[in-house]
Steps between C-alpha positions, in 0.01 A plus 500: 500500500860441383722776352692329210889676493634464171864491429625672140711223421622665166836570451629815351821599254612816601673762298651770695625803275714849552388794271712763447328747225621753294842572674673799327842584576783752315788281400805431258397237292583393130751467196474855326741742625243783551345184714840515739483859491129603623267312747169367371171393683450101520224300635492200689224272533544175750303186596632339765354161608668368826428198715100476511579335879605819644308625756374850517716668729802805451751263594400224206365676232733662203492854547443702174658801630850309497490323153403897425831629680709172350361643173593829554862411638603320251352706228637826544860448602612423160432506133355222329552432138208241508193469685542155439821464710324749774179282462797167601607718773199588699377071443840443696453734773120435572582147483672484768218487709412143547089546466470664162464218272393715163528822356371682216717837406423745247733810441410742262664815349244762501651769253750345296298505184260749443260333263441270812367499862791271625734220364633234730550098610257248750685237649341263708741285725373182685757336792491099416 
């Protein structure tokens, strides 16, 4: 008897992805001057999709605890009138490293208007 080995000749498209879910974090952010005045909770929500030919291993991947701290830097050391300029800010910063190729950002306000459970922006950013 013959064993028969069978190759799986199928290729595969990868799509490799960073979540980051439900970051909260007290900052100065808006145009109102009550806004400039008082720190209010904001949310961050991030998919990041990086090279899909990175190996698993610390020294390859994109560490989520970092785009959290590069979040965090450059969030809190200033006031931002718009969350669309801080929203520019953290693109340029987290793409600056070479294996991200997308991400999808969405910043909300969480109690800026009382009638709702947050206002905010999604930007989603592709390298070309």
């Amino acid at each position: 008897m013959k064993i028969l080995k069978f190759k799986n000749k199928q290729k595969y498209k990868y799509n490799k992805k960073i979540i980051i879910k439900d970051l909260i974090l007290l900052l100065s952010v808006g145009i109102h001057e009550f806004e400039k005045q008082i720190k209010q909770k904001v949310k961050f929500n991030l998919e990041i999709t990086t090279d899909p030919n990175l190996k698993p291993d610390i020294k390859t991947i994109v560490n989520y605890e970092n785009i959290v701290n590069i979040i965090k830097q450059l969030t809190t050391k200033k006031h931002h009138e718009l969350l669309e300029s801080m929203s520019e800010e953290i693109f340029d910063e987290i793409f600056k490293n070479k294996k991200i190729k997308k991400i999808k950002l969405k910043i909300e306000k969480l109690d800026i208007i009382k009638e709702t459970k947050s206002v905010g922006i999604e930007v989603i950013k592709t390298k070309i």
